[in-house]
C-alpha positions as CSV (number, residue, x, y, z in Angstrom):
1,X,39.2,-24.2,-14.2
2,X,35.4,-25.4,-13.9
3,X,34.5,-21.8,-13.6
4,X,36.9,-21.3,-16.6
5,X,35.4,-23.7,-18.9
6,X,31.9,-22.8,-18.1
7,X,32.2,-18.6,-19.0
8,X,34.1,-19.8,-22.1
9,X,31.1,-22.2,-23.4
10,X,28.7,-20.0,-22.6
11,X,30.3,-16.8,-23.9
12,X,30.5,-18.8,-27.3
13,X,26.7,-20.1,-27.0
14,X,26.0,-16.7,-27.1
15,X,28.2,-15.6,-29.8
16,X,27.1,-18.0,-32.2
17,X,23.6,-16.7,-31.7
18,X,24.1,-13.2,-31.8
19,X,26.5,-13.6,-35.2
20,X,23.4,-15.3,-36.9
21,X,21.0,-12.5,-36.2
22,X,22.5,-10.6,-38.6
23,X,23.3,-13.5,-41.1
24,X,20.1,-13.6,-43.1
25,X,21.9,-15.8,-45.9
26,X,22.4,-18.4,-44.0
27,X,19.0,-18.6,-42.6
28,X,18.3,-19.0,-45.8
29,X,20.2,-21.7,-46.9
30,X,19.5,-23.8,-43.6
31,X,15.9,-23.0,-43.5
32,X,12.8,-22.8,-46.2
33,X,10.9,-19.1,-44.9
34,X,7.0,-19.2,-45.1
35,X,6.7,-15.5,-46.6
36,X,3.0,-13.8,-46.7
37,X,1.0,-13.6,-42.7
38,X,-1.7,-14.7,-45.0
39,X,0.0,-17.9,-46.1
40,X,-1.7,-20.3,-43.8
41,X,-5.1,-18.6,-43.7
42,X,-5.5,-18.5,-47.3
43,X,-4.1,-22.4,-48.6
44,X,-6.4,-25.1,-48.7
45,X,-6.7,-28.5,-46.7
46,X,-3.5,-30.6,-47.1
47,X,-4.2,-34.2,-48.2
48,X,-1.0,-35.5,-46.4
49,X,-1.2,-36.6,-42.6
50,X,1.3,-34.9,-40.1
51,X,1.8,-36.5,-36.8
52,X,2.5,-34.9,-33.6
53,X,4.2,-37.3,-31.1
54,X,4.0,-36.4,-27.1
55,X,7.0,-39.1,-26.4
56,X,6.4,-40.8,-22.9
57,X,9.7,-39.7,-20.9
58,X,8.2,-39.0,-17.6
59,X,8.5,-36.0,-16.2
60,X,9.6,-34.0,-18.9
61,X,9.3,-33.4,-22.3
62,X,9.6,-34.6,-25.8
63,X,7.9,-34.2,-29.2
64,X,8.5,-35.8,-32.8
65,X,6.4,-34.0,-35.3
66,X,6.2,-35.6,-39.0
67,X,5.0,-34.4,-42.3
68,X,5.6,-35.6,-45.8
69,X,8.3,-37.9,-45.0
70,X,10.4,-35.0,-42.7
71,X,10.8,-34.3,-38.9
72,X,11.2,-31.9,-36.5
73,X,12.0,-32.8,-32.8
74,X,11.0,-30.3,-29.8
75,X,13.0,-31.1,-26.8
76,X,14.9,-34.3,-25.5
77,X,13.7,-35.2,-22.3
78,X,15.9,-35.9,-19.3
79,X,19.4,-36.9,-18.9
80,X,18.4,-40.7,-18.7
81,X,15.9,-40.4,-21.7
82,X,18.8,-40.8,-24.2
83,X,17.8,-44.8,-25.5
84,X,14.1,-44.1,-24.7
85,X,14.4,-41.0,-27.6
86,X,16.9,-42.4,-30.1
87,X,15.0,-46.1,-29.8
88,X,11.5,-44.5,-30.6
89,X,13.0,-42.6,-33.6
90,X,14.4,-45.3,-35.0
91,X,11.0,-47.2,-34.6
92,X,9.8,-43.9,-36.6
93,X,12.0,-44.2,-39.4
94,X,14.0,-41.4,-38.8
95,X,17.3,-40.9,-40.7
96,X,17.5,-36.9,-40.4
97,X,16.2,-34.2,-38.6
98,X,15.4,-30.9,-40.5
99,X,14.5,-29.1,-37.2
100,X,15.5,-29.4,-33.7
101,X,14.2,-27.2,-30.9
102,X,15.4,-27.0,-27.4
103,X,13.2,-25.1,-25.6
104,X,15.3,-23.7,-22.7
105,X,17.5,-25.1,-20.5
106,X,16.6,-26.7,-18.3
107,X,17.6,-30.8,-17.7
108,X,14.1,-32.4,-18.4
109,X,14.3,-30.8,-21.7
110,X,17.1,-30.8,-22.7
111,X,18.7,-33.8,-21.1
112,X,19.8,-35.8,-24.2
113,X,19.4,-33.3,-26.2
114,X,23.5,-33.9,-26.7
115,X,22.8,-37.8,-27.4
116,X,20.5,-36.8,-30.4
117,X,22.5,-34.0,-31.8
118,X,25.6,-36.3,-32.0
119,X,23.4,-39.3,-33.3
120,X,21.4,-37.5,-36.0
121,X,22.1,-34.8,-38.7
122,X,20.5,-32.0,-37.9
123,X,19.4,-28.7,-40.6
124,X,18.3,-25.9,-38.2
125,X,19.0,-26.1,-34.5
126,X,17.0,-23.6,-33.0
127,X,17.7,-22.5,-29.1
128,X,17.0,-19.9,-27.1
129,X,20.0,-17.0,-26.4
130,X,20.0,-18.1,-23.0
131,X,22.7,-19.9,-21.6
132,X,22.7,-22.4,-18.4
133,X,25.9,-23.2,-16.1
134,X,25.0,-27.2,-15.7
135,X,26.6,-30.0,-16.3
136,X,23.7,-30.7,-18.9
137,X,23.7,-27.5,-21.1
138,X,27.8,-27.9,-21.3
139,X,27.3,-31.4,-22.7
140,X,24.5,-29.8,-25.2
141,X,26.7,-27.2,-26.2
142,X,29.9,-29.7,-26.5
143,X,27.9,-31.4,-28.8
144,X,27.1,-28.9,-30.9
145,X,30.7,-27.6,-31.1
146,X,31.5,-31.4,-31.6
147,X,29.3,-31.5,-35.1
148,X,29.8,-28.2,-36.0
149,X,26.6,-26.9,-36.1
150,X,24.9,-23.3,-35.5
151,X,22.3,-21.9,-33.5
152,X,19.1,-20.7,-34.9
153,X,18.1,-17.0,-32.8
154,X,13.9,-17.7,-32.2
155,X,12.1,-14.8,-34.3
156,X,8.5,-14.5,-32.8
157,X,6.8,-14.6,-35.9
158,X,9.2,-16.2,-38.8
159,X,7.8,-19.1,-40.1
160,X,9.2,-22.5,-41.5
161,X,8.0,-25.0,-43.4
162,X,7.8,-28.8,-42.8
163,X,6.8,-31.0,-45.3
164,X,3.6,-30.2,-46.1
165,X,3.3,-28.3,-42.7
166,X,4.9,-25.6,-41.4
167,X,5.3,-23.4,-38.3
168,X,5.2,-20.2,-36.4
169,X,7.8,-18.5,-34.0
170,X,5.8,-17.8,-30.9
171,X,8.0,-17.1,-28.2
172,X,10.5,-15.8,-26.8
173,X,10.1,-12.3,-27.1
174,X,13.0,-10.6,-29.0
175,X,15.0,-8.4,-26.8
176,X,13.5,-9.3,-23.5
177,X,15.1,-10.6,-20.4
178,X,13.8,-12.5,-18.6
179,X,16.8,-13.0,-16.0
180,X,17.0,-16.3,-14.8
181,X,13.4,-17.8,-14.8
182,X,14.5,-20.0,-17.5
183,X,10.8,-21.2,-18.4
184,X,10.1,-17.9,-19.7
185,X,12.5,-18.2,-22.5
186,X,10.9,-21.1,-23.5
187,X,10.2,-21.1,-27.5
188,X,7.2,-21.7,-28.3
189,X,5.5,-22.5,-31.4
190,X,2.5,-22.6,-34.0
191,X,2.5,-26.2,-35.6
192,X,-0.3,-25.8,-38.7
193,X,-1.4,-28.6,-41.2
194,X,-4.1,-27.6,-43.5
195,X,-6.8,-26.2,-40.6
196,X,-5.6,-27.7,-37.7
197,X,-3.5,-26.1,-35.7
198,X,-1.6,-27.2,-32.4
199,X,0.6,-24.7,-30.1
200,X,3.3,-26.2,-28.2
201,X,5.6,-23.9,-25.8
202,X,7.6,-25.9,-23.5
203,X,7.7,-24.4,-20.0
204,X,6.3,-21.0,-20.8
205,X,4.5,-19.3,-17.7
206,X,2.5,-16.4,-17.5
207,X,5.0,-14.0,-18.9
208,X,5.6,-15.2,-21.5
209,X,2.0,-15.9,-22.2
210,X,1.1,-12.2,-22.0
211,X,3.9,-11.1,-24.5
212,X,2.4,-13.8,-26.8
213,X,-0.4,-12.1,-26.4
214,X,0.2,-8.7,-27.0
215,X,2.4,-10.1,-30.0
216,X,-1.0,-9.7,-32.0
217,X,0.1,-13.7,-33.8
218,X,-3.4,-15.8,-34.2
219,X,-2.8,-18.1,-31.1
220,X,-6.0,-20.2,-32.1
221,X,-5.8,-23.9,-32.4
222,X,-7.0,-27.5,-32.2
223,X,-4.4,-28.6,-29.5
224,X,-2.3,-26.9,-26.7
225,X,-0.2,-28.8,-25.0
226,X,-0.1,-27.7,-21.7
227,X,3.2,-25.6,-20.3
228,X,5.4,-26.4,-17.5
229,X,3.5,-29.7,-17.3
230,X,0.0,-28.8,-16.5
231,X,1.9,-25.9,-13.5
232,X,-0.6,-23.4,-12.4
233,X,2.3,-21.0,-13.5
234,X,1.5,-21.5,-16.8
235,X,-2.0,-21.5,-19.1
236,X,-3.9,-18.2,-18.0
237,X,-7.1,-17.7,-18.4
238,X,-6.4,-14.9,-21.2
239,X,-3.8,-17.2,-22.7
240,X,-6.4,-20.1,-22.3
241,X,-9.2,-18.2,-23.9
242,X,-6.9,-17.1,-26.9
243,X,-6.0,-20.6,-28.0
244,X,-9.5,-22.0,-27.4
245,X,-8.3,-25.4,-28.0
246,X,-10.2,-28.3,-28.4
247,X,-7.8,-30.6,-26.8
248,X,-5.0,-30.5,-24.4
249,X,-1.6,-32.8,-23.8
250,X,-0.3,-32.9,-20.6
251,X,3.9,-34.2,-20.5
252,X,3.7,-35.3,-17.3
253,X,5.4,-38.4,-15.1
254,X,3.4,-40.9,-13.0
255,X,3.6,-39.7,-9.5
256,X,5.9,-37.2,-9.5
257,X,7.3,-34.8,-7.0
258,X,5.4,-32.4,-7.8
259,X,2.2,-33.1,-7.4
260,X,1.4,-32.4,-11.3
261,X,-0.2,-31.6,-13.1
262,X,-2.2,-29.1,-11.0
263,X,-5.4,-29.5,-10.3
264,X,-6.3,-25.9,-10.8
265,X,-5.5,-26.5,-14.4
266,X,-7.3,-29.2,-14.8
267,X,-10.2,-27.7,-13.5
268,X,-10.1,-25.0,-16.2
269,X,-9.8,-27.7,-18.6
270,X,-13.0,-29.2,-17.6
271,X,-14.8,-25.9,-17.2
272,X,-14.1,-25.2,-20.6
273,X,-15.1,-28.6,-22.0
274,X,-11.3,-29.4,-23.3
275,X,-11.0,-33.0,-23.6
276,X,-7.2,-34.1,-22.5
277,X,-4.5,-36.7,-22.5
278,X,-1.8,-37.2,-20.0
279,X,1.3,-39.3,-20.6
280,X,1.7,-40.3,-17.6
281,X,-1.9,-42.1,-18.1
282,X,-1.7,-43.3,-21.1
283,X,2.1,-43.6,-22.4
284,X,2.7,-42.0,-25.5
285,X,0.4,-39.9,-27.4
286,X,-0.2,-39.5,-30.9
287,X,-2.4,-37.2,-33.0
288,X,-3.0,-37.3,-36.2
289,X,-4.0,-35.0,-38.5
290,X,-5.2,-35.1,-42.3
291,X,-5.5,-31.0,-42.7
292,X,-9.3,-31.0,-41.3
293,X,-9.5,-33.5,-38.4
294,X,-7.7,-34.9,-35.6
295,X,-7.4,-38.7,-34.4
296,X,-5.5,-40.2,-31.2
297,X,-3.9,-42.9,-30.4
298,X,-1.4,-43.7,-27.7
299,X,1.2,-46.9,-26.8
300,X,2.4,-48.1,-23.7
301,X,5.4,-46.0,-22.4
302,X,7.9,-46.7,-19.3
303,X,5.7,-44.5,-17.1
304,X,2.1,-45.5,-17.9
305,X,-0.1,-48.3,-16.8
306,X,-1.6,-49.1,-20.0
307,X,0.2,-52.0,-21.6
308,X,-2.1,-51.8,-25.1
309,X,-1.6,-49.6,-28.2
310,X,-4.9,-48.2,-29.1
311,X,-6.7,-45.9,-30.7
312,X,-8.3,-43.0,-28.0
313,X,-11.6,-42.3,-28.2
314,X,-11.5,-38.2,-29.4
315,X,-15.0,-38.0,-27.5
316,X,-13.5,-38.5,-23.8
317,X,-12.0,-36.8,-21.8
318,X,-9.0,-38.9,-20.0
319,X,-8.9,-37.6,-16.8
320,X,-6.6,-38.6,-13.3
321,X,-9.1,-40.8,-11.5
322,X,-6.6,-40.0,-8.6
323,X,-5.2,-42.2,-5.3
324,X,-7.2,-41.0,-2.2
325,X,-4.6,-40.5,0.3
326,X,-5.0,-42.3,3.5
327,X,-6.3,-40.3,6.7
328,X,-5.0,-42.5,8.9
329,X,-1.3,-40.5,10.4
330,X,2.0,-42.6,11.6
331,X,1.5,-42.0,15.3
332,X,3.5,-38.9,16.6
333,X,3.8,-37.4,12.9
334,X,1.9,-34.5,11.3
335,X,3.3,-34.3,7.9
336,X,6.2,-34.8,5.8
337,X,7.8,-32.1,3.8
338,X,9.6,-32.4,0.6
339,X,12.1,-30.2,0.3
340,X,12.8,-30.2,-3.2
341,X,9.3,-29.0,-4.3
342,X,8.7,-26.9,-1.5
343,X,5.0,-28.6,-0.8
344,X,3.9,-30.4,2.7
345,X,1.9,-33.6,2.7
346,X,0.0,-36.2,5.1
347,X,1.9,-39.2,5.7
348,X,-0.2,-41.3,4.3
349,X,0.0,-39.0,0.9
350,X,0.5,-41.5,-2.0
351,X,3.3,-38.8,-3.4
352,X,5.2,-39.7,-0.2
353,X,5.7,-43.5,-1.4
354,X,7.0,-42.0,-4.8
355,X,9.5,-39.0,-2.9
356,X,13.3,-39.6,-3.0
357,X,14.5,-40.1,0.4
358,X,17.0,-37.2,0.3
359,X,14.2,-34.9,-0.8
360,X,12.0,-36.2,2.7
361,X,11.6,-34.5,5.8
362,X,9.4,-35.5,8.8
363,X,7.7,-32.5,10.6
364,X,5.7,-32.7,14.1
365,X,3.5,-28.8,14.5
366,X,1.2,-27.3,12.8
367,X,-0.1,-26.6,9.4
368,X,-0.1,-23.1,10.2
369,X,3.5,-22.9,10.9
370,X,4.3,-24.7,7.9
371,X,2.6,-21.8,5.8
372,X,3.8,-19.2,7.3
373,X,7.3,-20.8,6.5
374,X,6.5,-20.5,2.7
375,X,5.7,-24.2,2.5
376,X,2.5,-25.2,0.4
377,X,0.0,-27.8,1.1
378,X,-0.4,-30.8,-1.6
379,X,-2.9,-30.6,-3.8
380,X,-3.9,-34.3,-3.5
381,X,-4.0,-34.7,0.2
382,X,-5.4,-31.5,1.4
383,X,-3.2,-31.6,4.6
């Protein structure tokens, strides 16, 4: 009957979608079009102040964007995110959402995505045509079924507009498949106010970044917030050197499994002089702009050390001053694997305090065998 229920929710996710392409009226009515490419280029500075908030919800990610009094939300964190999400928008003000995105489906973005679709009112849903058999999508797609609402098909270069903002369809491309590396169909997006511009694209990896790319859209901008949390799988060089950014966010939890974000990523943030801002180091993030420049601030969130609000200073870097990991070995143990993430560490690793139990497996041989298993060495410990 599981099997059932599953086919049957995702045969209507995907009818919903697939009935709206061709329904331009009702884009219409649930969404204000940008028309002209030259739209952005051509209109002046804006006078009013858009926020972009990089929500603190560990690993995983969640953005509240706000301009002229209306909001947009871009993904909804992990399953147990749900009071972390719906207290901080109440702390916001917010009443209604003109635009929620999930990104793709996958649990630490779309985790209670189901809690805010059933809490808020909600204009334009927009999602992916890419369907998931967890327990999590089925709740997301319960919930919309539950309020009644649609499901706006991504358009990789339709705009919308937000206030005194507005945005850009980046990604997915239309009519690919990308079978089932589900970070690929991540939608991705071109937030502009005045002359700043910030690109945000959930878990997108290299793919995806190429067909953004060849798209031909004007990927330049102020901010990129790093995809797939800082994973060397994501931010090419090519896709790097397009957006030139200024600054980079990294969505990213203390310590986490995974040993992100990478540290060949942040390397080619430093070689390119990008000044960036982790949550996981400084809570939750917040820039604002007024149409020319860019400020920072952050406050303390349930992953981050910092226990002060604050403004950052725009002129630093923030970067992971790191936990050496300790070379002295438990006697009679060469490393400990984690199973989940695939990587190997020394025992004295500082990711192995943090690693679930269940995920933990004790290994006596070499570090030779263990690569030529398919394991990978952490990048903090250098086993």
């Amino acid at each position: 009957m599981k099997g059932f229920k599953t086919k049957r929710i995702l045969g209507l996710l995907f009818a919903i979608v697939f009935i709206l392409g061709g329904m331009g009226a009702f884009e219409a009515n649930k969404a204000e079009a940008v028309t002209g490419s030259s739209a952005a280029s051509n209109k002046q500075a804006s006078e009013k102040e858009m926020n972009v908030h990089f929500i603190d919800v560990g690993q995983a990610d969640c953005i509240l964007v706000e301009s002229a009094g209306k909001y947009m939300l871009i993904d909804a964190g992990n399953n147990d995110d749900a009071d972390t999400i719906v207290d901080y928008l109440k702390e916001q003000g917010v009443k209604k959402l003109e635009y929620v995105i999930g990104t793709h489906p996958h649990e630490d973005h779309i985790g209670s995505l189901d809690t805010v679709i059933l809490t808020y009112d909600i204009a334009t849903l927009i999602m992916p045509a890419k369907g998931h058999t967890t327990k999590t999508f089925e709740d997301v797609v319960s919930a919309i079924e539950k309020k009644k609402l649609s499901i706006t098909d991504p358009v990789p270069g339709k705009k919308y507009k937000l206030g005194d903002s507005e945005f850009t369809i980046l990604s997915p491309k239309k009519g690919k498949d990308y079978g089932d590396n589900y970070n690929n169909w991540s939608v991705g997006i071109k937030l502009e106010n005045g002359k700043n511009r910030f690109v945000l694209c959930g878990d997108a990896e290299k793919d995806s970044e190429k067909d953004m790319l060849d798209s031909k859209i004007d990927l330049k901008a102020d901010v990129l917030k790093l995809s797939h949390h800082g994973s060397r799988t994501s931010t090419t060089d090519a896709f790097l050197k397009a957006v030139k950014p200024e600054y980079a966010v990294i969505s990213v939890g203390k310590d986490n499994d995974y040993g992100l974000p990478d540290e060949e990523s942040l390397k080619k943030l430093s070689e390119n002089k990008i000044k960036y801002f982790r949550t996981d180091e400084l809570g939750t993030i917040v820039a604002s702009s007024d149409g020319n420049t860019i400020k920072w601030k952050n406050t303390s969130g349930k992953d981050s050390k910092n226990s002060n609000a604050g403004n950052i200073n725009s002129s630093q870097s923030v970067k992971r001053t790191g936990e050496s990991a300790t070379e002295a070995q438990a006697k009679g143990l060469d490393y400990v694997i984690n199973i989940n993430t695939g990587k190997f560490h020394k025992p004295g690793c500082s990711s192995v305090k943090q690693m679930n139990d269940s995920n933990k497996q004790l290994y006596n041989g070499s570090r030779d065998d263990l690569t030529g298993k398919g394991y990978d060495p952490c990048k903090r410990c250098n086993p």
